[in-house]
BAPALUM-773894 format. One record per residue: x negated, y negated, z of N, C-alpha, C, O in turn; residue number from 1. Coordinates in steps of 0.02 Angstrom, whole numbers, plus 50000, padded with zeros to 5 digits. Layout:
% residues N
   n.east   n.north    n.up   ca.east   ca.north   ca.up   c.east   c.north    c.up   o.east   o.north    o.up     n
        X         Y       Z         X          Y       Z        X         Y       Z        X         Y       Z   NUM
...
% end
This chain:
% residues 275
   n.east   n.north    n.up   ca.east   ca.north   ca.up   c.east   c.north    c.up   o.east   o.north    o.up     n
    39412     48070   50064     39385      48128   50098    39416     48133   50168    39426     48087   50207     1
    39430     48203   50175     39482      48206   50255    39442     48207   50301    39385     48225   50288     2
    39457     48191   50365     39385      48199   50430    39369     48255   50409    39335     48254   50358     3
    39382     48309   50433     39376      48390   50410    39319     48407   50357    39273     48447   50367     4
    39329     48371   50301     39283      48361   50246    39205     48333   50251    39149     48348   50232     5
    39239     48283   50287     39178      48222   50314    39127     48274   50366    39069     48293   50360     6
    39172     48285   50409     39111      48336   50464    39078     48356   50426    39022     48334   50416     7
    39115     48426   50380     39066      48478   50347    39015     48463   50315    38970     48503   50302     8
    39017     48382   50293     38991      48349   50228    38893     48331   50288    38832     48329   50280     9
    38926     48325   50322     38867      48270   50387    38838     48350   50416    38778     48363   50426    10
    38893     48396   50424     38845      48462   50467    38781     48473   50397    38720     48471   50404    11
    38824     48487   50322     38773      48530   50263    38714     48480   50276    38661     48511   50273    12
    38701     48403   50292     38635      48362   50303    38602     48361   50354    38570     48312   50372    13
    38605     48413   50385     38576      48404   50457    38520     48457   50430    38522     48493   50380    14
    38452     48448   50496     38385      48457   50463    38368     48522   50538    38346     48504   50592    15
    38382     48586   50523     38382      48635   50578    38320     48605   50589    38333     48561   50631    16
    38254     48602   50574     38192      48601   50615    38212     48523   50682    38198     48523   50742    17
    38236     48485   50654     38221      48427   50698    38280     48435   50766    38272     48403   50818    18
    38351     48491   50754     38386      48495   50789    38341     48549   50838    38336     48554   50899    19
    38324     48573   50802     38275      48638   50854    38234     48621   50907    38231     48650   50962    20
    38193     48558   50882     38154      48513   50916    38178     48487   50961    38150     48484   51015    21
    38234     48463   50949     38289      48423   51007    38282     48458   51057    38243     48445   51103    22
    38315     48503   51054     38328      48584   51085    38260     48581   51125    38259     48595   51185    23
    38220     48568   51101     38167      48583   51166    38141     48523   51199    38105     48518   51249    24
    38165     48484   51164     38138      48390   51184    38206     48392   51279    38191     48383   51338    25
    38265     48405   51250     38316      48405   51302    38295     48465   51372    38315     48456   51430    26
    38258     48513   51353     38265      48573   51394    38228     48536   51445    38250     48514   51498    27
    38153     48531   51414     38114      48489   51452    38102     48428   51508    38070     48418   51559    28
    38152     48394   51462     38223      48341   51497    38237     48366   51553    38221     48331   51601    29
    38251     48393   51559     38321      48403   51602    38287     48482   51656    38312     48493   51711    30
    38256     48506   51641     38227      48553   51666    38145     48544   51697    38124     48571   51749    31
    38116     48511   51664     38040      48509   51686    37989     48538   51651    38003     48568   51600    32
    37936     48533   51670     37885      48580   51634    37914     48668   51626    37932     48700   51675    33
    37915     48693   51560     37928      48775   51544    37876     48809   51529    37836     48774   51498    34
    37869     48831   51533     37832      48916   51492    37875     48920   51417    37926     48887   51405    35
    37848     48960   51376     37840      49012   51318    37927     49032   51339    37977     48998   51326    36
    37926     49071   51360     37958      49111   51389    38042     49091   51411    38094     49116   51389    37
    38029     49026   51472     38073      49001   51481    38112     48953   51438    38172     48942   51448    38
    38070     48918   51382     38096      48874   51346    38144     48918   51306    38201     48896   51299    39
    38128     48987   51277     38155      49023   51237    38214     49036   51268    38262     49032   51230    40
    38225     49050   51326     38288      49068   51370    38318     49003   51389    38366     49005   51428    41
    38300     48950   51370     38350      48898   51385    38360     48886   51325    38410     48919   51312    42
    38340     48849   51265     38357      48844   51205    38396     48892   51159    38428     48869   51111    43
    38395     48966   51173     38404      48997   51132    38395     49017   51087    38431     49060   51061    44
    38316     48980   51050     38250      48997   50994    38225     49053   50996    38204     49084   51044    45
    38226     49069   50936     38159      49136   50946    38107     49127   50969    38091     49069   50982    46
    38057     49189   50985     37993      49165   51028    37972     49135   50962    37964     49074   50968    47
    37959     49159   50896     37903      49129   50853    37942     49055   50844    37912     49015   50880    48
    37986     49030   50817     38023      48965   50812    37979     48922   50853    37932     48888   50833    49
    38005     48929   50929     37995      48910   50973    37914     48894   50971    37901     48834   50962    50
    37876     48923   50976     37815      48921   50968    37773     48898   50925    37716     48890   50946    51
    37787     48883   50863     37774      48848   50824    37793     48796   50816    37758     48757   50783    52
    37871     48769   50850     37893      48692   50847    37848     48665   50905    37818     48612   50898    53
    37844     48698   50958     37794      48669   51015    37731     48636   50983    37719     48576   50978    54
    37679     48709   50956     37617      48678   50925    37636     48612   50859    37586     48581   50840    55
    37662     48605   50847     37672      48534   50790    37678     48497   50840    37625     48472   50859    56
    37748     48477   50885     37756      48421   50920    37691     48416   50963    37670     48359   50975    57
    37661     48466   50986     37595      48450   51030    37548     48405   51002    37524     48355   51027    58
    37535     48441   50921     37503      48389   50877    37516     48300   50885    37476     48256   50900    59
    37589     48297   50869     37609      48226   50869    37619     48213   50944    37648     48159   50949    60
    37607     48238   51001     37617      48206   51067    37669     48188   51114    37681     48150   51161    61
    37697     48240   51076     37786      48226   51068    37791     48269   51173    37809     48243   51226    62
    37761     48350   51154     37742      48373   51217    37668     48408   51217    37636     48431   51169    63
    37653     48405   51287     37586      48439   51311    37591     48492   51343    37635     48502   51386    64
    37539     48540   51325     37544      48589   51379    37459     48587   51439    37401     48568   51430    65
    37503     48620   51502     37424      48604   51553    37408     48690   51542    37438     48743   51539    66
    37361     48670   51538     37310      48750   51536    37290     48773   51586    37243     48812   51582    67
    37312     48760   51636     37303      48799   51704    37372     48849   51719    37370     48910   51728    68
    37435     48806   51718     37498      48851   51693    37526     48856   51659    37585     48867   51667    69
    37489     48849   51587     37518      48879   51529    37603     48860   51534    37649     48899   51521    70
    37606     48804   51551     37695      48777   51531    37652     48716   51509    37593     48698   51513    71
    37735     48684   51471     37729      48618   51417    37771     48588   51465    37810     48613   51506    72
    37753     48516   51452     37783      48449   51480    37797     48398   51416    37768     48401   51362    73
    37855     48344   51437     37856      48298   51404    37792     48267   51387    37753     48255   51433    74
    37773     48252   51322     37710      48209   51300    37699     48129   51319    37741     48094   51349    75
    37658     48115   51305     37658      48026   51315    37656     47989   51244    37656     47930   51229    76
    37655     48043   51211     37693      47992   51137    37753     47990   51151    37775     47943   51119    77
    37807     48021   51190     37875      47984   51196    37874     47936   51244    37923     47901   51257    78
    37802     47929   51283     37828      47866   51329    37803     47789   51274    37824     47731   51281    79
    37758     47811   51224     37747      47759   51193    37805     47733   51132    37810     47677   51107    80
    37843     47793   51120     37906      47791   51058    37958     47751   51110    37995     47706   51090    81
    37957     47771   51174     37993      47757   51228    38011     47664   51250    38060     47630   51265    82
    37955     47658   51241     37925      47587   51269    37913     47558   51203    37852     47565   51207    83
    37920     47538   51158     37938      47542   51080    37993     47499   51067    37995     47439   51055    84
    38059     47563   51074     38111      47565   51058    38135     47529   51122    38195     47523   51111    85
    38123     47500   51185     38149      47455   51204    38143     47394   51197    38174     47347   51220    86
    38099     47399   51161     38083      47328   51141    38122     47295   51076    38147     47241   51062    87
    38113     47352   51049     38163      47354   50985    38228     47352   50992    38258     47338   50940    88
    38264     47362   51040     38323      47370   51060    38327     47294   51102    38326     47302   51163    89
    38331     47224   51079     38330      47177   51118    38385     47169   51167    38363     47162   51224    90
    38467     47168   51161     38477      47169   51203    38491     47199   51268    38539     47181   51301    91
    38443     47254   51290     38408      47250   51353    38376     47228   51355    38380     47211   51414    92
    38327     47201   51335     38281      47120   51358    38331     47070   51409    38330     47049   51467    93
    38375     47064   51346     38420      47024   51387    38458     47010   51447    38473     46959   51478    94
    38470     47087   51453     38502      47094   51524    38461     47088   51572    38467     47057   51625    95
    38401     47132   51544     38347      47139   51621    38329     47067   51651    38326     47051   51710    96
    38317     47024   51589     38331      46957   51611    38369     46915   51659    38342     46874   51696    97
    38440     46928   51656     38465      46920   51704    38469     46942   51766    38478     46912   51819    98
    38456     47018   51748     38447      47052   51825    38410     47031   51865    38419     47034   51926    99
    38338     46992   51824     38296      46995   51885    38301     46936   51921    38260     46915   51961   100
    38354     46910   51904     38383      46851   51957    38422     46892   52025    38445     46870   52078   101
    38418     46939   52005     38463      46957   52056    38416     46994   52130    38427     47000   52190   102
    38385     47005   52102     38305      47051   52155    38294     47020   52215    38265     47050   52261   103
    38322     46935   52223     38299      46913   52292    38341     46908   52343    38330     46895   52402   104
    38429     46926   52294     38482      46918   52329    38512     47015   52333    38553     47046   52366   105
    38477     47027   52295     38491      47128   52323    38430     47157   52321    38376     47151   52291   106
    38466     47202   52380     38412      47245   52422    38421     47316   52379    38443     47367   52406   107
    38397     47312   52295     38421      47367   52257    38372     47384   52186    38330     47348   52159   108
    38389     47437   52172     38371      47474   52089    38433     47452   52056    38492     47468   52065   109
    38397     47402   52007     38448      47391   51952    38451     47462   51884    38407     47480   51845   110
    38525     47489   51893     38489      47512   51832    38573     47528   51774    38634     47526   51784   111
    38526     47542   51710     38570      47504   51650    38618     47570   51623    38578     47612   51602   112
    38675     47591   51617     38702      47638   51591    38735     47634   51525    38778     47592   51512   113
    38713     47682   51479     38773      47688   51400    38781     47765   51407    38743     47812   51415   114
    38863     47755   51399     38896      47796   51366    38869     47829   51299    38847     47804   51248   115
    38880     47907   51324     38853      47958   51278    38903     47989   51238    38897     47988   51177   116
    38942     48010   51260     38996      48029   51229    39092     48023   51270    39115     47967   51282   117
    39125     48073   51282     39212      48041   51331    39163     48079   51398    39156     48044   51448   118
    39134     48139   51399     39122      48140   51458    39028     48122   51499    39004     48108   51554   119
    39014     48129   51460     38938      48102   51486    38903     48013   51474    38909     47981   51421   120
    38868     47986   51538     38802      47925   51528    38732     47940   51526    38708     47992   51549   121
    38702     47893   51499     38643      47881   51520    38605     47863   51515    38602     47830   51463   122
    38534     47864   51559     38483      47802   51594    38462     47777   51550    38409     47806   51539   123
    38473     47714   51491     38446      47695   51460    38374     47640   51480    38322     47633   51448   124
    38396     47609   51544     38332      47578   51558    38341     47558   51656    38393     47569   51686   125
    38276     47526   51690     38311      47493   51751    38268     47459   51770    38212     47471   51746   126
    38273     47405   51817     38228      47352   51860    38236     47390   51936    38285     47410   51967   127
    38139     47388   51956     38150      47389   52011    38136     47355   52076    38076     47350   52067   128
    38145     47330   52130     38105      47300   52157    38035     47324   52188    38015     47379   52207   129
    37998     47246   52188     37909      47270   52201    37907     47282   52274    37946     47253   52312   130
    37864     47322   52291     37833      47319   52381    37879     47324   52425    37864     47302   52481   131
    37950     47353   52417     37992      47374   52436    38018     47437   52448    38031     47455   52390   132
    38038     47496   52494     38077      47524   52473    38133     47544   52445    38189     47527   52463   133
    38122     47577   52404     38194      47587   52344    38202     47637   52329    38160     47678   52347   134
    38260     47663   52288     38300      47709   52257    38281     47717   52198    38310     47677   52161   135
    38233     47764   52162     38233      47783   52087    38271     47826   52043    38294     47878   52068   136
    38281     47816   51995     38286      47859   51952    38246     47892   51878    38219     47844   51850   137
    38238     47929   51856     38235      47953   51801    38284     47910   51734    38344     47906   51724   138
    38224     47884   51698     38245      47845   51629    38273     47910   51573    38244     47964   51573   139
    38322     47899   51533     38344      47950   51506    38383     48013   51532    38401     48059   51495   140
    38393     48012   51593     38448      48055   51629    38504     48048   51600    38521     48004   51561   141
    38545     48112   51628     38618      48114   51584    38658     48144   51658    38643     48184   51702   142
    38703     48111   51646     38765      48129   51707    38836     48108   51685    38863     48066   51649   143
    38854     48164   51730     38931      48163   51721    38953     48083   51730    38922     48042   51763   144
    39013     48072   51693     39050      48007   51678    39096     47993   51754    39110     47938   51778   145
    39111     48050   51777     39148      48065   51848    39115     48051   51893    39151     48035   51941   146
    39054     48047   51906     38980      48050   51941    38975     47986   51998    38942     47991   52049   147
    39005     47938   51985     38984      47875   52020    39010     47834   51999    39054     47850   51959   148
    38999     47756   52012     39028      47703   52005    39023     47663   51928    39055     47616   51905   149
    38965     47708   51901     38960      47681   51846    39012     47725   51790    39014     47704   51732   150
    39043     47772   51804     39066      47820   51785    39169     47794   51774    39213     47814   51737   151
    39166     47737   51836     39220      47700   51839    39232     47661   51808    39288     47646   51787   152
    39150     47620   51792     39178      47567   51738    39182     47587   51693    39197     47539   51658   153
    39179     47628   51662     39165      47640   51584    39240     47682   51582    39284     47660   51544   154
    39251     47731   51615     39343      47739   51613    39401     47695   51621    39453     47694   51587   155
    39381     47650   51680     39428      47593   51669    39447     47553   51610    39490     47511   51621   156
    39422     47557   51543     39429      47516   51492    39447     47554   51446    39459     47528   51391   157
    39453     47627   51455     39480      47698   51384    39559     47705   51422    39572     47704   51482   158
    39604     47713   51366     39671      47757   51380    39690     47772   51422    39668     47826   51443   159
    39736     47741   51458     39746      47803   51544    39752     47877   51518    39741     47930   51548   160
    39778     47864   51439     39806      47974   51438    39743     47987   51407    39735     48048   51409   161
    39691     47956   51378     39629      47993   51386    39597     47993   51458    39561     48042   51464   162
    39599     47965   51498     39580      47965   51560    39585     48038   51607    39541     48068   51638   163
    39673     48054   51596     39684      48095   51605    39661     48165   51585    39652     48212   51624   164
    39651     48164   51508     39646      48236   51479    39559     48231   51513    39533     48278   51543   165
    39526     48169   51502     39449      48177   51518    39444     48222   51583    39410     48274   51584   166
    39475     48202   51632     39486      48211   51722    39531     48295   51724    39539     48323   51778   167
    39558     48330   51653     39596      48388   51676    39588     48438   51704    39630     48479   51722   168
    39506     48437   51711     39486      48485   51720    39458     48509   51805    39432     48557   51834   169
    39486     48434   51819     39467      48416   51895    39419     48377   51911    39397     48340   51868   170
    39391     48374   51980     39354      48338   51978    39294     48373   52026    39311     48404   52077   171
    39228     48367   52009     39162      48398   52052    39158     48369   52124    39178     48311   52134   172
    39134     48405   52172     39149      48373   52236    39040     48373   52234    39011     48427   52238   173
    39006     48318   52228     38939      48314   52219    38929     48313   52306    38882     48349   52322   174
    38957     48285   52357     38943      48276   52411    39009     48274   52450    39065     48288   52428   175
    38992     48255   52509     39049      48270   52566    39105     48194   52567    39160     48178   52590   176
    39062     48172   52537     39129      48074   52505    39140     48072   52442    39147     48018   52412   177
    39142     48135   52411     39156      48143   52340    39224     48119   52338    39257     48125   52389   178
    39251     48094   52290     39318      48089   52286    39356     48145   52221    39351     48136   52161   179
    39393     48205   52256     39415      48256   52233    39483     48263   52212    39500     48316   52185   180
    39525     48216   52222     39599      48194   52216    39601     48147   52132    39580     48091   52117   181
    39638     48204   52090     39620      48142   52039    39662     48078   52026    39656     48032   51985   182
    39708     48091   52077     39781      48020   52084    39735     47960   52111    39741     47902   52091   183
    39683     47982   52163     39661      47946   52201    39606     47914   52165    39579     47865   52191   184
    39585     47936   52106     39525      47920   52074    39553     47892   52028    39516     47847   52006   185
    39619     47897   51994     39637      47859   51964    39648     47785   51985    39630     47735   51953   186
    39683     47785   52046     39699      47740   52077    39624     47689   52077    39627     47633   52052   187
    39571     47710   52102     39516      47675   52110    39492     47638   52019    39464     47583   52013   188
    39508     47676   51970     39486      47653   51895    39565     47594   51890    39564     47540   51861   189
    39601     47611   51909     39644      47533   51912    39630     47469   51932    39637     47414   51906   190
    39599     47501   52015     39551      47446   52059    39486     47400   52013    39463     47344   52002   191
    39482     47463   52002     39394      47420   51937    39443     47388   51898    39453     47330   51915   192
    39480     47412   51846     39502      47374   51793    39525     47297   51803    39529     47253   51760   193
    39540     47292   51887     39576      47219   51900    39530     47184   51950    39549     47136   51984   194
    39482     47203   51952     39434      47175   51997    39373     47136   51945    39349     47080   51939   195
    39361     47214   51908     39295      47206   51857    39247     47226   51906    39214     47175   51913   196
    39231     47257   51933     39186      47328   51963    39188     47358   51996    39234     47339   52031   197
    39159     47421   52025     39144      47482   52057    39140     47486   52128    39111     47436   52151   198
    39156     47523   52168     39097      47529   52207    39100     47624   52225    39151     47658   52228   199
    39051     47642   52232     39033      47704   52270    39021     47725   52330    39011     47780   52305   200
    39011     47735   52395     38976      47768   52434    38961     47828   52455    38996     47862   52493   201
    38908     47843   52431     38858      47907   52435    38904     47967   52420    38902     48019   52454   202
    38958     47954   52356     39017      47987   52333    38970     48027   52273    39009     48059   52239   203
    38920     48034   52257     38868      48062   52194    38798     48079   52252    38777     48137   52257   204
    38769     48027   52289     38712      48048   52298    38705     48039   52370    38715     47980   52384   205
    38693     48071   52416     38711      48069   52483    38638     48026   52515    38581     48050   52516   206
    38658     47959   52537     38609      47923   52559    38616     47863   52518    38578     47822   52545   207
    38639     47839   52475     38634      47817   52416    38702     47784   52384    38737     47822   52350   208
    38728     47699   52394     38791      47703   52380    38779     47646   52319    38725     47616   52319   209
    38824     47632   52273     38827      47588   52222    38855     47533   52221    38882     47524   52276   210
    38861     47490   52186     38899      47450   52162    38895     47429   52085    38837     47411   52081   211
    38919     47423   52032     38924      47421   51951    38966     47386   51948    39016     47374   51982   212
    38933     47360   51883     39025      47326   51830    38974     47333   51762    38914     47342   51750   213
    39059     47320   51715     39032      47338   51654    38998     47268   51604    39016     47213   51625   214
    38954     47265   51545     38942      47210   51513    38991     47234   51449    38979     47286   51418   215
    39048     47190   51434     39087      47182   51389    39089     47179   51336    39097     47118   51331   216
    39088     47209   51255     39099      47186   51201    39151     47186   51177    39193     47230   51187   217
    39157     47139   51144     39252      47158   51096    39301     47203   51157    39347     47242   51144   218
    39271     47178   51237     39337      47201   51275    39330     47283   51298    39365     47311   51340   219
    39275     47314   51259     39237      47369   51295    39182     47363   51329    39143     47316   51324   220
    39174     47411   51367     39098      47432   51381    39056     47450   51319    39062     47494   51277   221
    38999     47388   51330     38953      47409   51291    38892     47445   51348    38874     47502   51335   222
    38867     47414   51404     38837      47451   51451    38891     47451   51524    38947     47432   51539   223
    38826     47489   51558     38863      47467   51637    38779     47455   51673    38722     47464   51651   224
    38798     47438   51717     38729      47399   51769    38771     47400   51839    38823     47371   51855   225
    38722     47452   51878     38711      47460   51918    38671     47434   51989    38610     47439   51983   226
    38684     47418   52027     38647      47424   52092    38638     47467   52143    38674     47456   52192   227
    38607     47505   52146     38604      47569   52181    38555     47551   52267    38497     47532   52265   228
    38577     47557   52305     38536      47549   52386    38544     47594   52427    38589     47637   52424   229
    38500     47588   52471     38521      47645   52553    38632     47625   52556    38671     47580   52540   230
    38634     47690   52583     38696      47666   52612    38712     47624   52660    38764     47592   52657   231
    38663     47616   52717     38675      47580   52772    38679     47511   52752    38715     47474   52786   232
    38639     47482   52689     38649      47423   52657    38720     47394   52638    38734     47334   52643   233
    38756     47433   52621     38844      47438   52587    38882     47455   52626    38941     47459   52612   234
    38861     47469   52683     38924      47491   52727    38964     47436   52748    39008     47461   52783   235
    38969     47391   52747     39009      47325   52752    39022     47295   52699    38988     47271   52654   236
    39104     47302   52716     39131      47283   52651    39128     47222   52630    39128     47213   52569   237
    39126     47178   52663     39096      47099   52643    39036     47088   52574    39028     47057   52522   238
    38999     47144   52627     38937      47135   52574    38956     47166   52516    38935     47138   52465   239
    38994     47220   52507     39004      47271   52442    39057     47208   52411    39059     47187   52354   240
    39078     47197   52441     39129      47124   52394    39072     47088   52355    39062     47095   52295   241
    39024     47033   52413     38978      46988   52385    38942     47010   52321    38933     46971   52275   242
    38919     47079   52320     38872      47102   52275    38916     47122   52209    38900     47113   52150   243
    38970     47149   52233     39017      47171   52145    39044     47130   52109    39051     47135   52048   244
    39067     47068   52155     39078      46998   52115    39025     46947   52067    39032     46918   52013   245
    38956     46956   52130     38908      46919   52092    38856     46983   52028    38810     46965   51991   246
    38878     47037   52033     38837      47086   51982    38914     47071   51916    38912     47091   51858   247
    38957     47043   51938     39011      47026   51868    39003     46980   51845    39007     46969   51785   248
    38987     46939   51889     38937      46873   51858    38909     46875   51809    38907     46852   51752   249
    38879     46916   51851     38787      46914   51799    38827     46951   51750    38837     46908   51706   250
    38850     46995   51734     38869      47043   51682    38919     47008   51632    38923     47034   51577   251
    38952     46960   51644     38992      46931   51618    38958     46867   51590    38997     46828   51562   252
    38889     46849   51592     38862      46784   51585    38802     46822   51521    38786     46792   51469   253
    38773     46905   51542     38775      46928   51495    38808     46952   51405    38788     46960   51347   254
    38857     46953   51437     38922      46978   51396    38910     46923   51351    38893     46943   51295   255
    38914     46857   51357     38925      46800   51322    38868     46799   51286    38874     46802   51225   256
    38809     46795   51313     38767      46782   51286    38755     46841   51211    38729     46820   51160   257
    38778     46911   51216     38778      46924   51183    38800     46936   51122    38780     46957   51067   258
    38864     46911   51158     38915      46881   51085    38893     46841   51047    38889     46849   50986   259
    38871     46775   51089     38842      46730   51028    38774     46726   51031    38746     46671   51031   260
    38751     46764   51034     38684      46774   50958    38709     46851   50926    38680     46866   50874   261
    38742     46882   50942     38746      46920   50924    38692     46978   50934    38672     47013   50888   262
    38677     46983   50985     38645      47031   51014    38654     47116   51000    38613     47159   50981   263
    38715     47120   51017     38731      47185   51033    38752     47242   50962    38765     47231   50902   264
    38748     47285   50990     38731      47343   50911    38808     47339   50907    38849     47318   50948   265
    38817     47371   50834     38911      47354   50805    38968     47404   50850    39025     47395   50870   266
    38902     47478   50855     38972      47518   50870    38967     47524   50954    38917     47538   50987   267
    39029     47509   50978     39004      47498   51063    39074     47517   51103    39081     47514   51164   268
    39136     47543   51047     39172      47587   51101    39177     47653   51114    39173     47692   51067   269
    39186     47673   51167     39188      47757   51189    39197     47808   51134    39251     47819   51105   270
    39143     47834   51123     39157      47892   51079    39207     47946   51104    39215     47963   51163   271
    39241     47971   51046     39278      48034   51049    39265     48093   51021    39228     48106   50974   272
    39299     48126   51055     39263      48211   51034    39310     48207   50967    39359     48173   50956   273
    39266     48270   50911     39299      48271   50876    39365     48338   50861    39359     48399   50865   274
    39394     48319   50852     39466      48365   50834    39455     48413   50778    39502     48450   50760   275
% end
C-alpha cells in the first residue's frame, strides 16, 4: 500500500463526531470560556452540531457551562482524565523525580516539553516551587517550536535542511530580544547541539528568561525540560552556564534511566508533515 493509499485508508476511519469534539475541546483550550455563538465562529460547526456535542460532553464532564454567562468552560472530568493519564504515562514520574532535586539549587518552574508535530510543543507537565515566587504556565499549551529555548533543543537534533525549510517562513519577533535573523538562530541551534542546551532571555516572554536541554532517546528528543525564572535571575552568564550544564545532567541521568527499564514510549522522533 503507497503512503497516498495509507492516508486515505486512516482519513475513511476517522469518527467526524469525536473530531468535532476536538474542535471544541481545542477552541476552549486555547481561547477560554465561549458562548453558543462564539464556539460556532471559531470551530466552524453548525449552531445545531455544535450544540448538541456541547450538551453530551457536559453530560460526561468533559465541559461546563456557568449560568450566569451562558459560556462553557473546560470541565473537571478532563482534569481527572488529566491527572490519570499522568500517571499512566510513567515516564514523567520519572523525570519529575529528578527535577525535584533540582528546586533547592534553582530559583525556577520546571517545566516538561513534547514535540507535537515539525512546527509546534507542548506543556505536557511541570514542577513548581512551594512559597516562592514563580513563573507559571498553563499544562497543555501549544507554542511555536521557534518560541524559546525549548524550541532549540528539539531543532538542534532534526536535519539542518529541515531546519531550514521549518524556519522559511521567517521568524516571529514575540518581544524586543526576539531573535529575528535566521543565520543567527541557526547559529545558536549549533551552539545547543555542541553544548547540549539552550538558553533564552526574555526572547518569547518579556520578564522571563530560560534555560532547557533535551532528554535523549535513540539520540533524539524524546522531551525537553525547562527552567523558566525572572530575568534578573539569568542575567549572568556564569549562572546561565551553572544551570544548563547541571539541567544536562539531570536530563542526561534521566535519559539513561530510561533506556534501561525501558521507560519511554517507542515512537519519539520529530514528526513530519505529510507530503
Amino acid at each position: 500500500m503507497s503512503r497516498g493509499e495509507a492516508a486515505h485508508t486512516a482519513k475513511a476511519y476517522q469518527v467526524p463526531a469525536i473530531e468535532r469534539s476536538m474542535l471544541i475541546l481545542q477552541a476552549l483550550q486555547q481561547h477560554g470560556p465561549l458562548g453558543l455563538a462564539d464556539l460556532v465562529s471559531v470551530t466552524g460547526l453548525s449552531r445545531s452540531t455544535c450544540y448538541y456535542l456541547v450538551r453530551t460532553m457536559a453530560k460526561a464532564r468533559l465541559v461546563e457551562a456557568d449560568e450566569e454567562t451562558r459560556k462553557f468552560h473546560l470541565g473537571i472530568g478532563l482534569v481527572e482524565l488529566g491527572s490519570a493519564a499522568t500517571e499512566q504515562i510513567g515516564y514523567l514520574g520519572v523525570i519529575k523525580r529528578y527535577i525535584l532535586d533540582l528546586l533547592d539549587e534553582m530559583d525556577a518552574t520546571f517545566v516538561i516539553y513534547r514535540r507535537m508535530d515539525r512546527g509546534r510543543v507542548s506543556i505536557v507537565d511541570k514542577v513548581e516551587p512551594r512559597h516562592r515566587l514563580r513563573v507559571t504556565v498553563p499544562l497543555g499549551s501549544t507554542l511555536p517550536i521557534q518560541g524559546g529555548s525549548f524550541g532549540r533543543c528539539f531543532l538542534a537534533y532534526d536535519d539542518p535542511t529541515a531546519v531550514r525549510e521549518i524556519l522559511s517562513a521567517g521568524l516571529q519577533r514575540y518581544t524586543e530580544h526576539s531573535i529575528t535573523d535566521v543565520e543567527r538562530f541557526l547559529g545558536e541551534i549549533e551552539d545547543v547541539r555542541e553544548r547540549g542546551w539552550a538558553m533564552d532571555r526574555e526572547g518569547f516572554a518579556l520578564g522571563v528568561s530560560t534555560v532547557a536541554a533535551p532528554i535523549l532517546h535513540h539520540d533524539k528528543p524524546l522531551l525537553v525540560v525547562a527552567a523558566l525564572a525572572m530575568a534578573g535571575t539569568l542575567a549572568d552568564d556564569a549562572i546561565a552556564e551553572r544551570w544548563g550544564r547541571r539541567l544536562r545532567e539531570i536530563c542526561d541521568i534521566a535519559s539513561a534511566t530510561l533506556h534501561q527499564h525501558h521507560r519511554a514510549p517507542a515512537a519519539v522522533h520529530p514528526p513530519t508533515d505529510e507530503r
